[in-house]
C-alpha positions as CSV (number, residue, x, y, z in Angstrom):
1,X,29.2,3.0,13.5
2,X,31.1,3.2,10.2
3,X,28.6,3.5,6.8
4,X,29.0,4.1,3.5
5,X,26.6,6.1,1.8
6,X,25.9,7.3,-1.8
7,X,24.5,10.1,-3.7
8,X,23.1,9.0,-7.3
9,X,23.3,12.0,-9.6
10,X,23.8,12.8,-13.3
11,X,26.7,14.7,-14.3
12,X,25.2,18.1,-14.2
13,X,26.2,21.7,-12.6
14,X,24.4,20.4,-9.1
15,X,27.0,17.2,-9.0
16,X,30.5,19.2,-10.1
17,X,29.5,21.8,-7.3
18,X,28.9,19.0,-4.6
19,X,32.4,17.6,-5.8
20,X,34.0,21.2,-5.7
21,X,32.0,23.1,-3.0
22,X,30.8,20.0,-0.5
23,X,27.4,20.8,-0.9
24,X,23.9,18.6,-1.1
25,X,21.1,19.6,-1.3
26,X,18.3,19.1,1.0
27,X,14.7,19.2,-0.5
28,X,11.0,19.9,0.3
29,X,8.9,17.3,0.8
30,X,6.6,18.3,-2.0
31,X,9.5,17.9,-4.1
32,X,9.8,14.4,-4.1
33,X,8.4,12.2,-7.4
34,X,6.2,10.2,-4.7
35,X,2.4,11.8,-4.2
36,X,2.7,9.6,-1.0
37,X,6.3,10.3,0.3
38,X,6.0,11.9,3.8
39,X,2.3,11.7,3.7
40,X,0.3,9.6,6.8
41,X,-3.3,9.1,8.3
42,X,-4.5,11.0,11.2
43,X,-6.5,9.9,13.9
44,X,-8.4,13.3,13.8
45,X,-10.4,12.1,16.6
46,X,-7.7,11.5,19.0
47,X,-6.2,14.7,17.8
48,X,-8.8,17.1,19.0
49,X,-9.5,15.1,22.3
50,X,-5.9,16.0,22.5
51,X,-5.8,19.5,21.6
52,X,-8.7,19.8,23.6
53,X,-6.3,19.1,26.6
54,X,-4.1,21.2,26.0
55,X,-5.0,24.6,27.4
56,X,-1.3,25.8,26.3
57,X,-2.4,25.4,22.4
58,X,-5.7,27.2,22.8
59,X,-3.5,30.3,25.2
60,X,-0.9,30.0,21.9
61,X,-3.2,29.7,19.2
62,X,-5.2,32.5,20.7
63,X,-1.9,34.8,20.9
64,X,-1.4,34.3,17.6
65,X,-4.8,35.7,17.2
66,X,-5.0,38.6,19.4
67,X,-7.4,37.0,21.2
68,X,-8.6,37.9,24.8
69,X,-8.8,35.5,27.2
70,X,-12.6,36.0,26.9
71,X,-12.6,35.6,23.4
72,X,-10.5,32.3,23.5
73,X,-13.4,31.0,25.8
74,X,-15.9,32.4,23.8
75,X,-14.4,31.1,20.4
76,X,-13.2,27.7,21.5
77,X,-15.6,25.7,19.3
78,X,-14.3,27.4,16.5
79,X,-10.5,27.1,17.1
80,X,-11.4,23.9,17.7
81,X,-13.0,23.3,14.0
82,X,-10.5,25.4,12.5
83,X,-7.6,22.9,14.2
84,X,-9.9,19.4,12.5
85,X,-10.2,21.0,8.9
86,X,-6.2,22.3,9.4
87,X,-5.9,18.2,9.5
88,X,-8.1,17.5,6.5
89,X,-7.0,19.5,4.4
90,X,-3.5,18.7,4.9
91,X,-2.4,22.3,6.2
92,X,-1.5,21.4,9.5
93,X,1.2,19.0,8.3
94,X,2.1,20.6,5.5
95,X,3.4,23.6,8.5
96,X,5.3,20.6,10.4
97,X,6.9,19.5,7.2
98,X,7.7,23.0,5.7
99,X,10.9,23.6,8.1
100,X,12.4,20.4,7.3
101,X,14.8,19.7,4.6
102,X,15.5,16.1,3.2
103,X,18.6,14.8,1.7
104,X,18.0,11.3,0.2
105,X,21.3,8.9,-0.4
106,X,21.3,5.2,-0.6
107,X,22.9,2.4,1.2
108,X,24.2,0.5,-1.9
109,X,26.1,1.8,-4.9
110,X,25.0,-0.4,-8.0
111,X,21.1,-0.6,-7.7
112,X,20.5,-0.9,-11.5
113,X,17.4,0.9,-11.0
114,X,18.7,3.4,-9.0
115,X,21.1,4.4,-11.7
116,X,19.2,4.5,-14.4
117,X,16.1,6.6,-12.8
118,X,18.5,9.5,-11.0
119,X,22.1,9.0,-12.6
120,X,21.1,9.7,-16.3
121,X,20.8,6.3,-17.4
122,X,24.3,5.3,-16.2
123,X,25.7,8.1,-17.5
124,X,26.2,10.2,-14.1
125,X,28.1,9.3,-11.2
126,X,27.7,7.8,-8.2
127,X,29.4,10.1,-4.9
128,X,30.5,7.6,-2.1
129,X,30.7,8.8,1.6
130,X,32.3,7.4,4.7
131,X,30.2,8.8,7.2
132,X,30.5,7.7,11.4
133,X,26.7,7.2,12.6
134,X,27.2,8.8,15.4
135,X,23.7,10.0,16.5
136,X,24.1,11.3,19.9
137,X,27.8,13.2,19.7
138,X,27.1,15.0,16.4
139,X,23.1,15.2,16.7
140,X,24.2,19.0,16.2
141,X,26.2,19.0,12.8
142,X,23.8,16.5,11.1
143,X,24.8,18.0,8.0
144,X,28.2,18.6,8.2
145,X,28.4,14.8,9.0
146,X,25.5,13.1,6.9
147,X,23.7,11.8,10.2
148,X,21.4,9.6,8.5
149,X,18.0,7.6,8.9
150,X,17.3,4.6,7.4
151,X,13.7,4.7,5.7
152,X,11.5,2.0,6.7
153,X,10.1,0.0,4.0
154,X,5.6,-1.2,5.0
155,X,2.8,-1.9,3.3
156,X,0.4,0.1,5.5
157,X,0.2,4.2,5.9
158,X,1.1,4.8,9.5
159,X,-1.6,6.5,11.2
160,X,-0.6,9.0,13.8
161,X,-2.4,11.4,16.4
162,X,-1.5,15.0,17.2
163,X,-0.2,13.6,20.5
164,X,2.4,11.5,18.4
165,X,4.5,14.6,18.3
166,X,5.6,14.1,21.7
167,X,6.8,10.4,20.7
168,X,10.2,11.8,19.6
169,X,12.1,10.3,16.8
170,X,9.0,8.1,16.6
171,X,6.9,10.8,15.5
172,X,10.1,11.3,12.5
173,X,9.9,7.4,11.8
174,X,5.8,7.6,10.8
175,X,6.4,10.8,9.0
176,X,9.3,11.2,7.1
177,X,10.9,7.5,7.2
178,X,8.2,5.3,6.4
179,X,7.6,3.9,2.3
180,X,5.9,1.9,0.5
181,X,7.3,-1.6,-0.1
182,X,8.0,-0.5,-3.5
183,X,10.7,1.7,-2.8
184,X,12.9,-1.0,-1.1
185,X,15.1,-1.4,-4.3
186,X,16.7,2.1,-3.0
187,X,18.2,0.8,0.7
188,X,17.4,4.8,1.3
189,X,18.7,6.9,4.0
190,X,17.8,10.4,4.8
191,X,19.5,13.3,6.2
192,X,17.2,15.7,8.0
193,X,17.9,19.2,8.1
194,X,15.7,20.7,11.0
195,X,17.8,23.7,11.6
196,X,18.8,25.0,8.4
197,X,15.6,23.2,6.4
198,X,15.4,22.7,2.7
199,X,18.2,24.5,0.4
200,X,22.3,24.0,-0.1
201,X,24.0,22.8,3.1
202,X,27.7,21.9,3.4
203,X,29.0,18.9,4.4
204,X,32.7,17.7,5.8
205,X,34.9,17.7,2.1
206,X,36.7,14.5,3.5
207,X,33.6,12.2,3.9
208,X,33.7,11.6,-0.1
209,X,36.2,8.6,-0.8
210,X,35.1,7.9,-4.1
211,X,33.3,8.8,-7.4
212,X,31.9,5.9,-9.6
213,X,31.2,7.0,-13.2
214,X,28.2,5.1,-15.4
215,X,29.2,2.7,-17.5
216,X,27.5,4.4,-20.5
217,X,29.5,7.4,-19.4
218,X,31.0,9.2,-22.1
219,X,34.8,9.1,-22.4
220,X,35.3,12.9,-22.8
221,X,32.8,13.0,-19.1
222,X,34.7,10.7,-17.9
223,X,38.0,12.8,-18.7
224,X,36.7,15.3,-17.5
225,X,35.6,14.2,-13.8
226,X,39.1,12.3,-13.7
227,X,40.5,15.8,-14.0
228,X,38.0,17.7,-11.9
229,X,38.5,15.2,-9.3
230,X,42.3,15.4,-9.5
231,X,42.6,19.4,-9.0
232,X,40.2,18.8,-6.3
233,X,42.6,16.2,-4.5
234,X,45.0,18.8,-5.0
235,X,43.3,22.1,-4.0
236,X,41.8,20.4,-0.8
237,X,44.3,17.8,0.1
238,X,41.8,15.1,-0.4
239,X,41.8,11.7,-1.5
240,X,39.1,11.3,-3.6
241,X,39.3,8.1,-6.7
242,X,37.5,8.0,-9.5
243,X,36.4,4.0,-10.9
244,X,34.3,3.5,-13.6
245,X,31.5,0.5,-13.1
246,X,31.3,-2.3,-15.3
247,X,28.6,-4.6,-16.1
248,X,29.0,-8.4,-15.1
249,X,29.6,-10.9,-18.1
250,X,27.1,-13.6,-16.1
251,X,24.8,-11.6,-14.5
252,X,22.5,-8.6,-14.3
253,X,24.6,-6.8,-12.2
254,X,27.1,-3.4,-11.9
255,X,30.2,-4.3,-10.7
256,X,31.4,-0.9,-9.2
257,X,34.9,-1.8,-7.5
């Protein structure tokens, strides 16, 4: 399935070397300006039943440990309350969420919100890709490819169990892909690194088609990322154009064709 994504940015260092270099980068969950972004409820009662049945995480957990199998037996109601306050106080899924790295685009290019909260107040660019959700064939180049996730948008935290983990991608969807209602202006999609996790990951050159500049960019910027964008062309035989959004004369709306 064809999709066109875009990256909101101001026209910093970090957007001339995604231009230049193909790169994004993929963030920490603890980086993101929402205290309840990738956060959910567990059923901590459900967990420990479930731990409690898995004589596989005690044998791990008590490697980890040095443990003897005597002492695993012998310490069991402690691994046990070590695993419940893991959960409370957010440690255990702070280590399932450490390895992953997060790269947040959009759906739409001319959410008047979106470009004033993370494009500089219209004065940055918005980067256009034409990506092929292909989920199954290229599962293994996520990044190279911008294999996306939709977020989906709810009122209510989901509340997951321990045992949720072997749900699959639905154990992704309560994590990392659910938001509040509030958020729905974005249309987000995320990229999840699990391999490389959060830094500066390249992605195929070719998947930008266009750059639109802010329409309170200024016209030496917007000089300037005409001419950046040129050499680029040039240097690595893409096809990259540059439009400059407009704001309607009858409505409250970007026109960014």
């Amino acid at each position: 399935m064809k999709l066109k994504l875009y990256k909101y940015l101001g026209y910093d260092e970090g957007a001339k070397a995604l231009l230049e270099n193909g790169t994004l980068k993929y963030s920490h969950f603890s980086e993101f300006n929402d205290p309840f972004d990738c956060v959910v409820s567990y059923d901590i009662n459900d967990s420990i039943e479930y731990y409690k049945s898995r004589k596989d995480l005690f044998k791990t957990v008590g490697d980890k440990l040095k443990l003897s199998p005597s002492e695993r037996i012998s310490k069991r109601k402690q691994l046990l309350k070590n695993f419940e306050n893991s959960i409370r106080n957010g440690e255990f899924h702070k280590s399932l969420m450490d390895p992953i790295g997060i790269c947040c685009l959009s759906s739409v290019p001319d959410s008047i919100l979106m470009w004033s909260h993370y494009s500089n107040h219209h004065k940055g660019i918005v980067v256009e890709f034409d990506t092929f959700q292909d989920k199954y064939a290229q599962l293994y180049e996520v990044e190279k490819n911008l294999i996306g996730y939709p977020i989906v948008y709810q009122e209510t935290m989901p509340k997951i169990s321990v045992r949720n983990g072997k749900d699959g991608f639905a154990a992704v969807e309560s994590t990392i892909l659910t938001k509040s209602p509030s958020w729905g202006y974005e249309k987000e999609v995320r990229v999840l690194s699990t391999n490389s996790g959060p830094g500066i990951h390249k992605f195929d050159h070719s998947l930008i088609s266009r750059v639109i500049a802010g329409v309170k960019m200024s016209d030496e910027e917007y000089t300037d990322l005409v001419d950046r964008v040129k050499k680029i062309n040039l240097t690595k035989n893409l096809s990259i154009k540059v439009v400059k959004a407009k704001m309607s004369p009858d409505n409250y709306k970007l026109i960014t064709t």
